[in-house]
N, C-alpha and C positions, 0 to 999 in steps of 0.2 A: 313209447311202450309203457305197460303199466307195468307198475313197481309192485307185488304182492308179499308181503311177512308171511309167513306160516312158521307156528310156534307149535311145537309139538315136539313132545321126547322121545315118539314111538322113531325110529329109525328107519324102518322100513314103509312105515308108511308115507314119511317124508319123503323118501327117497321115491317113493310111489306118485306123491302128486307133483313134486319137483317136476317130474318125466310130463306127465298127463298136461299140466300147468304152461309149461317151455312151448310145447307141444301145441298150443292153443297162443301163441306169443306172447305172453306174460315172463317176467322176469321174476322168478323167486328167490328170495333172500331168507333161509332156515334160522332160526334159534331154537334150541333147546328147551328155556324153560323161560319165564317170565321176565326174570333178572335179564340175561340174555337177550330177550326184547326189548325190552324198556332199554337195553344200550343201541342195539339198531335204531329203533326208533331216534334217538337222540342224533344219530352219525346222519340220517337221512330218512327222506319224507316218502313216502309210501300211497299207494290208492288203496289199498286195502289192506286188512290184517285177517287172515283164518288163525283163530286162537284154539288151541284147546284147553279142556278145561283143568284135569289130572295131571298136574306135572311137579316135579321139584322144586326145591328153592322157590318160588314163587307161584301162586297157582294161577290159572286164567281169571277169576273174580278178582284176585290182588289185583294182577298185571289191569284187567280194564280200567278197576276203580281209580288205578294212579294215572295213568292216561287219559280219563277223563276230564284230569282236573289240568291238564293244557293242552289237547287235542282231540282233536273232533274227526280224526280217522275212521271211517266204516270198517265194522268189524263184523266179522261171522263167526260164531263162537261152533265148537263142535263139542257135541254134548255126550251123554251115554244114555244109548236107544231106551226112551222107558219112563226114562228120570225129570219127570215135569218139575221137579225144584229146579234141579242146575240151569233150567231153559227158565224160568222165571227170574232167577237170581241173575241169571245173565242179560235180561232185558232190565231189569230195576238197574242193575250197573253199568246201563247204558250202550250192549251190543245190539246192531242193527238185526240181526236175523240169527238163526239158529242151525243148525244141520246135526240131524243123532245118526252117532256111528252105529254097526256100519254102512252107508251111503253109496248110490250109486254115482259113478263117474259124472254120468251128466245130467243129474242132478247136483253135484256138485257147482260143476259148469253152468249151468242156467240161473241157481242162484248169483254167482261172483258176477252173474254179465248183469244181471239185473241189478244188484246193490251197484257196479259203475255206469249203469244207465242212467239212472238216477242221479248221480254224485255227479256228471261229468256230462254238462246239457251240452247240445248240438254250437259246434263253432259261432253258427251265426247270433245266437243268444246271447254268448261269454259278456258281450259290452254293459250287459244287467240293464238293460233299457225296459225291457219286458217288466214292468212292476207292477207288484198287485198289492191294493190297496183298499184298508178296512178300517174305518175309525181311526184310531192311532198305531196299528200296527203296516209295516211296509214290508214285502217282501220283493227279494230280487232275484229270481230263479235263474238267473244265467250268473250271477255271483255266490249262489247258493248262501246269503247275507237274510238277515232277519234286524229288524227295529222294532222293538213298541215305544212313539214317544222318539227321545234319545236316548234310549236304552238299545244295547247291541245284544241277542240273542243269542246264547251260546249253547243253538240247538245240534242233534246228530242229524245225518243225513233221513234219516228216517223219521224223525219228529217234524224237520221242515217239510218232508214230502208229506208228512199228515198235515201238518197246517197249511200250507198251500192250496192240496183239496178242497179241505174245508172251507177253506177261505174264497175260493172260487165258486163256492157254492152256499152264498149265506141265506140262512130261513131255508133250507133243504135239507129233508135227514139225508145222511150218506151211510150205504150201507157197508158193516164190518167188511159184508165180500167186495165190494166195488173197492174199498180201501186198503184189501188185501192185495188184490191184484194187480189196482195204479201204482199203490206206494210199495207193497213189499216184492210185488212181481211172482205170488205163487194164488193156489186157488185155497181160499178159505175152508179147513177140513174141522170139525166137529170138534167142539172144546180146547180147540186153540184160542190160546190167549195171548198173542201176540199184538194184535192190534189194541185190543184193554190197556197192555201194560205200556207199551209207546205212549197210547192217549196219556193214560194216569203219568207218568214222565213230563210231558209236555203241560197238561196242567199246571205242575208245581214248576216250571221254567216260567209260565207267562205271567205280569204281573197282574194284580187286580184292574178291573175296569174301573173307574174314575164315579160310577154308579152304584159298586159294588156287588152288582149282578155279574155271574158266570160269564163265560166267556161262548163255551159249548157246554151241551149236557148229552146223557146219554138217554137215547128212547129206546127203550127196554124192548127188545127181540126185533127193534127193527136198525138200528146202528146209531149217528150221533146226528147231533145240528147244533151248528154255529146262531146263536144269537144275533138278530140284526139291532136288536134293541136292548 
């Protein structure tokens, strides 16, 4: 059964998707506010986190920032409808996907199955035999594990499904929508900037190439490509 966090001080709304959540077999585990996270977290290990961002004592950008610096948990941040800072500042600090309240149920829903879609490849994969391989970088999609070199990756679920893509597609643009859909599992809507901010992330995780040319670039209105040279 998957283990879900939900951090939110609003009461009722907890107590709303707790229901919704159980209901769809997910087990959820509430904290109040960030503090209160950051202790679960530590008691035991989670397939997901829905964070909000408004809370006491600790707000959801603390609470990620600190958990990013030992865990690589998928998180979905819940935003407020409008507010394109809090959905950027929450992808620079490293949450996988966003949802602005207030939100419909299964919209909710579709997101969460999608971030553990991704996170959590098909049994017969788990052994990471499946590897995909680019110059010095190795990925292993059934360990959800990255290398460049001997270097260990300490990418989000959502950076390694962008480099994966990409990777599987070298010398081919990939477009923002192809890449919104495989890797974040929604359809690419006008002036999102979801997939920019993941890339721009993952850039500054990969190390230089050994040539000191890019890795990928971005082709302006039509999405990215991986360099095969």
């Amino acid at each position: 059964m998957n283990r879900i966090l939900l951090v939110d001080d609003d009461l009722e709304l907890t107590q709303l998707l707790t229901e919704i959540l159980t209901l769809e077999g997910f087990q959820v585990i509430v904290a109040e506010n960030g503090e209160e996270g950051l202790q679960r977290i530590a008691e035991q290990d989670f397939n997901l986190i829905l964070l909000d961002v408004m809370m006491p004592k600790l707000n959801g950008f603390a609470m990620l920032t600190t958990l990013r610096k030992t865990h690589e948990t998928p998180v979905l941040m819940l935003t407020a409808r409008g507010d394109s800072q809090d959905r950027i500042n929450g992808l620079e600090a490293g949450a996988d996907d966003y949802l602005a309240k207030p939100f419909d149920d299964r919209e909710l829903l579709a997101r969460v199955r999608a971030i553990l879609r991704r996170t959590q490849p098909p049994q017969s994969a788990r052994g990471g035999y499946d590897e995909v391989h680019f110059m010095d970088i190795v990925l292993q999609p059934g360990l959800q594990q990255a290398r460049c070199g001997e270097q260990r990756l300490e990418l989000t679920a959502t950076e390694f499904g962008l480099l994966e893509c990409l990777l599987r597609h070298p010398g081919h643009i990939v477009s923002k929508s192809l890449l919104s859909e495989q890797v974040i599992g929604k359809k690419l809507t006008p002036f999102d900037r979801t997939i920019d901010m993941h890339l721009s992330n993952l850039r500054k995780k990969l190390p230089e190439r050994a040539d000191g040319q890019p890795r990928f670039k971005t082709v302006r209105g039509r999405g990215y490509l991986w360099l095969e040279q």
